[in-house]
TIKEMI-711124 format. One record per residue (C-alpha): residue in three letters; residue number from 1; x, y, z. Coordinates in pm, whole numbers, plus 50000, padded with zeros to 5 digits. Layout:
REM residues N
+------+-----+-------+-------+-------+
! rest !  nr !     x !     y !     z !
+------+-----+-------+-------+-------+
!  ALA ! NUM !     X !     Y !     Z !
...
+------+-----+-------+-------+-------+
REM end
This chain:
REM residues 178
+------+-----+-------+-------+-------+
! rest !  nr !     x !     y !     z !
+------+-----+-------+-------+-------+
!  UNK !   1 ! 23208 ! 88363 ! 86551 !
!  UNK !   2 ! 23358 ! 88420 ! 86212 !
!  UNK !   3 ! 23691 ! 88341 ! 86268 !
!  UNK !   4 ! 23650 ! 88010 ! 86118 !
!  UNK !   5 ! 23496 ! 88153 ! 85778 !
!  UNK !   6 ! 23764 ! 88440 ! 85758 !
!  UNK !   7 ! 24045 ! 88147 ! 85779 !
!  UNK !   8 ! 23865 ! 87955 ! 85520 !
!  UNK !   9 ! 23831 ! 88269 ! 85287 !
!  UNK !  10 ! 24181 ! 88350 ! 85338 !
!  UNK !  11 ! 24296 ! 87995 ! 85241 !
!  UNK !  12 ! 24063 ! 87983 ! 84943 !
!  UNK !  13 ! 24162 ! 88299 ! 84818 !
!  UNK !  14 ! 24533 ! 88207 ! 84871 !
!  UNK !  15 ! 24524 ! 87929 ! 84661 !
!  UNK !  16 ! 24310 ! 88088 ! 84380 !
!  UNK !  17 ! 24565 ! 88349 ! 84381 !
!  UNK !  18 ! 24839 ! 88088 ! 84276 !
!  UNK !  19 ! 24624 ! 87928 ! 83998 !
!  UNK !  20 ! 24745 ! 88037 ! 83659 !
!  UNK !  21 ! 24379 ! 88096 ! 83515 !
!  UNK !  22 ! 24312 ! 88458 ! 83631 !
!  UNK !  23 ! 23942 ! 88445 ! 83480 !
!  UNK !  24 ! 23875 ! 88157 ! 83748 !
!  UNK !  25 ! 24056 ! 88303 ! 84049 !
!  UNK !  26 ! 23832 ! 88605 ! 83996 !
!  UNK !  27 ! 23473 ! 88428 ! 83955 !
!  UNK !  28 ! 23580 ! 88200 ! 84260 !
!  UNK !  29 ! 23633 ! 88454 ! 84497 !
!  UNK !  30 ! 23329 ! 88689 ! 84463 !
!  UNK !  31 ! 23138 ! 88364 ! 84485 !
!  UNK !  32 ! 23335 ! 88303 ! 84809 !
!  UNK !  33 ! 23251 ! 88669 ! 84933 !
!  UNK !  34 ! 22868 ! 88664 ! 84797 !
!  UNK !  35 ! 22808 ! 88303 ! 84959 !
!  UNK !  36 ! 22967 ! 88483 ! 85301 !
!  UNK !  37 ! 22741 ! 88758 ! 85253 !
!  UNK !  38 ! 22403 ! 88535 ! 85186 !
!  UNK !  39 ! 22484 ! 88325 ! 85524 !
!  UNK !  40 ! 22526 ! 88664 ! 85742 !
!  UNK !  41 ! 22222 ! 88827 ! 85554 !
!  UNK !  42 ! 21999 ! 88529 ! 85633 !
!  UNK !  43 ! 22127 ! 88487 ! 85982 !
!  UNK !  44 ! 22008 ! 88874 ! 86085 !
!  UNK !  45 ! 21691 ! 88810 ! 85907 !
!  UNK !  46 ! 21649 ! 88519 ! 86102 !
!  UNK !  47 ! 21723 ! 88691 ! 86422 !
!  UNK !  48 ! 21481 ! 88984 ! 86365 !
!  UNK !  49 ! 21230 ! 88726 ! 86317 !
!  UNK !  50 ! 21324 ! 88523 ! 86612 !
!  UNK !  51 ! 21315 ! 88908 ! 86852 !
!  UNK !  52 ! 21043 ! 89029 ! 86721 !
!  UNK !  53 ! 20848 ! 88707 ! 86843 !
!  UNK !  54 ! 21012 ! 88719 ! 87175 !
!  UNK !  55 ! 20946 ! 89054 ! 87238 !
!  UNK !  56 ! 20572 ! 88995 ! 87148 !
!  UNK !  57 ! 20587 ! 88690 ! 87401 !
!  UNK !  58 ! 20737 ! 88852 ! 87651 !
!  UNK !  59 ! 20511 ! 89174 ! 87679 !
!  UNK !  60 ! 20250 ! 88905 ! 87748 !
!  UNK !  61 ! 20427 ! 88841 ! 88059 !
!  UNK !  62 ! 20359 ! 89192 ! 88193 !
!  UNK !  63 ! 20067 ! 89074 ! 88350 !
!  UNK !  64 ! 20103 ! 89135 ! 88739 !
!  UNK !  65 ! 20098 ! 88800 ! 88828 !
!  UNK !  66 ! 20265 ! 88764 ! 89173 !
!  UNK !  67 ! 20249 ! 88507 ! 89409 !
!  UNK !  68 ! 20483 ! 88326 ! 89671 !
!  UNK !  69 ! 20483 ! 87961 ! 89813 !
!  UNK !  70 ! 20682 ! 87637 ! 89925 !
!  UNK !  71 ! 20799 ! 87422 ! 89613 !
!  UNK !  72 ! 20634 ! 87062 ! 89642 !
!  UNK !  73 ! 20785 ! 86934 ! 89322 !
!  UNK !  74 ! 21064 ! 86932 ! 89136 !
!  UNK !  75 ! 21111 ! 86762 ! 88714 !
!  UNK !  76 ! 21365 ! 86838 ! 88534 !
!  UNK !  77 ! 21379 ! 86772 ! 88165 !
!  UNK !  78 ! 21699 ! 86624 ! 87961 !
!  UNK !  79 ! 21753 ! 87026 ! 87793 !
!  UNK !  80 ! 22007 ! 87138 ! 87999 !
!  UNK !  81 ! 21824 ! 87256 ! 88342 !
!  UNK !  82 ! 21463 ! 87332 ! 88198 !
!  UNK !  83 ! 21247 ! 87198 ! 88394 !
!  UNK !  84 ! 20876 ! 87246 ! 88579 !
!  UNK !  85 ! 20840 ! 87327 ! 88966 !
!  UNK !  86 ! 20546 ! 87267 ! 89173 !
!  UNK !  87 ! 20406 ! 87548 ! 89345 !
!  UNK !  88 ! 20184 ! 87481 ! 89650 !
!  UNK !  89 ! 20077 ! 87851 ! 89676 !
!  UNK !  90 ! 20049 ! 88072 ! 89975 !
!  UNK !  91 ! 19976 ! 88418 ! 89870 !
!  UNK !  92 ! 19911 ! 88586 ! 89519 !
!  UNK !  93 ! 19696 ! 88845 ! 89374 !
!  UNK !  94 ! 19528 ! 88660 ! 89125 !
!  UNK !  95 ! 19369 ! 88303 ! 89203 !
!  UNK !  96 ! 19448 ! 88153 ! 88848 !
!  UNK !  97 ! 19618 ! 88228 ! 88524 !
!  UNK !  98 ! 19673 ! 87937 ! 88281 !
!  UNK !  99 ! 19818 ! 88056 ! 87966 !
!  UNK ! 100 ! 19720 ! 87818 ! 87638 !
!  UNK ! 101 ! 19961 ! 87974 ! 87384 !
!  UNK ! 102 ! 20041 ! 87732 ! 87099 !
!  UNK ! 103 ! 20410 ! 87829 ! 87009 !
!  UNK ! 104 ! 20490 ! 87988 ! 87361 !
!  UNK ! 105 ! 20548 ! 87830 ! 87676 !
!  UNK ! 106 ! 20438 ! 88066 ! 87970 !
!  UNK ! 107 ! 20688 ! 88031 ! 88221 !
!  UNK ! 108 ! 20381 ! 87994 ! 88474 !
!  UNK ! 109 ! 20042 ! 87882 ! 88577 !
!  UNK ! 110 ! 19844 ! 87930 ! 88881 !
!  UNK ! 111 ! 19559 ! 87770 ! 88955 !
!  UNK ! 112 ! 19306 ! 87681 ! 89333 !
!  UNK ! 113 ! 19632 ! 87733 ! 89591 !
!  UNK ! 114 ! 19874 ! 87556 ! 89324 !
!  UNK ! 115 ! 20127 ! 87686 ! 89048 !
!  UNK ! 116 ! 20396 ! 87541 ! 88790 !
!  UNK ! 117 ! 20703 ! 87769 ! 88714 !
!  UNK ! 118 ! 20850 ! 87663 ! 88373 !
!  UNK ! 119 ! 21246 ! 87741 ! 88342 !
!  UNK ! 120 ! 21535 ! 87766 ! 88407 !
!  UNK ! 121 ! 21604 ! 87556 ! 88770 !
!  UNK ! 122 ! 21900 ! 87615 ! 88973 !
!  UNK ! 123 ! 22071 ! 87322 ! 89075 !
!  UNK ! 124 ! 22055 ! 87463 ! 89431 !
!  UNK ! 125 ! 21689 ! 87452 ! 89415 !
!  UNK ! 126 ! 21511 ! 87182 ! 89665 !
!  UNK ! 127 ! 21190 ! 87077 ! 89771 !
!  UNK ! 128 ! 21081 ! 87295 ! 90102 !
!  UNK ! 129 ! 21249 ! 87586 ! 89959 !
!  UNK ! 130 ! 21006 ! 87895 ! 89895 !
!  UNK ! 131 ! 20954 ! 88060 ! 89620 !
!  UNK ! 132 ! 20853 ! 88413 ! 89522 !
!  UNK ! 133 ! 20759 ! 88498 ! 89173 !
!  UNK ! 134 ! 20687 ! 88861 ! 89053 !
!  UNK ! 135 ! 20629 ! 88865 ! 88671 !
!  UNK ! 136 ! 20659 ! 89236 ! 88599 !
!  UNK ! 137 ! 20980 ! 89271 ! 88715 !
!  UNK ! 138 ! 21072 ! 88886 ! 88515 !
!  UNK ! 139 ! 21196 ! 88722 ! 88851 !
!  UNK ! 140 ! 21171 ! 88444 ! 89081 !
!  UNK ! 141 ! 21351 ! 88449 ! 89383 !
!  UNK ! 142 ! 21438 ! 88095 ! 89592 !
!  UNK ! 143 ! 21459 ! 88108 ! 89959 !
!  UNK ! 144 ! 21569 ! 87923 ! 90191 !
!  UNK ! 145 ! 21434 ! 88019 ! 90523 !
!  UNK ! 146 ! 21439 ! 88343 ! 90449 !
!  UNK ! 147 ! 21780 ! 88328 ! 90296 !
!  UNK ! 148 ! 21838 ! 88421 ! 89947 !
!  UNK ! 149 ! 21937 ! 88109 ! 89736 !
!  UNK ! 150 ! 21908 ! 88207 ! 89371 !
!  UNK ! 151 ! 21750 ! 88441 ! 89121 !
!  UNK ! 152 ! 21603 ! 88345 ! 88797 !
!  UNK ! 153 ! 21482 ! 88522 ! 88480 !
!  UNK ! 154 ! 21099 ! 88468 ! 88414 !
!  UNK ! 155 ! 21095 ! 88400 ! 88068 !
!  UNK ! 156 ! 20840 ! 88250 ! 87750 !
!  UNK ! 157 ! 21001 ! 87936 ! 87587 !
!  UNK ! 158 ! 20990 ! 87907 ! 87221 !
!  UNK ! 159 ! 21196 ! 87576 ! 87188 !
!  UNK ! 160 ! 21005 ! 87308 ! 87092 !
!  UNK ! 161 ! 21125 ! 87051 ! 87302 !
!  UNK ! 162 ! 21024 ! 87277 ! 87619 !
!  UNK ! 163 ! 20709 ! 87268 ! 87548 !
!  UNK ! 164 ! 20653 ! 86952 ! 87459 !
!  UNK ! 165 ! 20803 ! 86846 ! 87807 !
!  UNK ! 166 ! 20570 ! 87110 ! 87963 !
!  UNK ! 167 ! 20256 ! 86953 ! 87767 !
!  UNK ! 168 ! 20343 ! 86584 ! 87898 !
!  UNK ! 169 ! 20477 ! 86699 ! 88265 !
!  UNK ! 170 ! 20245 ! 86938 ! 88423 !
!  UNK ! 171 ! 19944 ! 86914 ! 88629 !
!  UNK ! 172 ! 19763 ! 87175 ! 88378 !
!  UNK ! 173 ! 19645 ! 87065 ! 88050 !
!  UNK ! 174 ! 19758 ! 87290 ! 87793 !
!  UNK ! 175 ! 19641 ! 87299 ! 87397 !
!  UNK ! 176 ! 19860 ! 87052 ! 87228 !
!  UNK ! 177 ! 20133 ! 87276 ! 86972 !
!  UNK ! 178 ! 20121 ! 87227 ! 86590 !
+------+-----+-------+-------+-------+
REM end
């Protein structure tokens, strides 16, 4: 990861090293070194910011939502395999949960016999497959009769692009993001 930025250090401070102005070599490379400093100081910051809201996201999700069912409908998006998968519901233990989150797309909603998973969705996945969904434990498990197929995290989204395909794709209406 900063492979690249050692290598350019290296050659920077190699050929300050040959200039004949000592003064400038000097200045140069602590400007090198604090510049390489600022970029990782602001990329931690920027990660603690970016776990902190995850981890308040994702306690949300430890809500005891369970429920299994036969996926109706598939859409996948153009981000990599995100997509939304329609849920006709067979058993759960709570008849609806729609989440309305502005910056956070639940990775579910359940609502009169139907649900939406939003994800990550395996390219094994195919309508007629079952589904079983246990958001405590973060899961969702794809069988096909009875067979194990694949196991997924249950996750929020936070990327913009998600959620906007969410907001335009699903069969719930959601509050629009700002």
């Amino acid at each position: 990861m900063f492979a690249p930025v050692i290598k350019a250090h290296i050659l920077a401070t190699t050929c300050l090293y040959k200039c004949k102005n000592v003064r400038l070599v000097f200045m140069t490379k602590h400007k090198v070194w604090f510049l390489v400093v600022m970029m990782l100081m602001i990329s931690i910051c920027y990660r603690v910011y970016l776990s902190d809201r995850y981890s308040n996201a994702d306690a949300r999700i430890l809500n005891h939502v369970k429920f299994k069912g036969e996926i109706i409908s598939l859409n996948i998006s153009g981000n990599h395999a995100y997509g939304i998968i329609g849920i006709a519901v067979s058993t759960t233990n709570k008849s609806e949960y729609v989440a309305t989150v502005q910056s956070v797309q639940f990775p579910y909603s359940l609502s009169q016999g139907y649900a939406e998973f939003y994800g990550y969705v395996p390219v094994e996945t195919k309508i007629g497959f079952n589904i079983e969904l246990d958001s405590d434990k973060g899961i969702m498990r794809i069988y096909d009769n009875g067979r194990l197929v694949k196991e997924t995290n249950v996750a929020v989204s936070m990327e913009r692009r998600n959620i906007e395909f969410v907001r335009q794709h699903s069969k719930f209406r959601f509050i629009n993001p700002k």
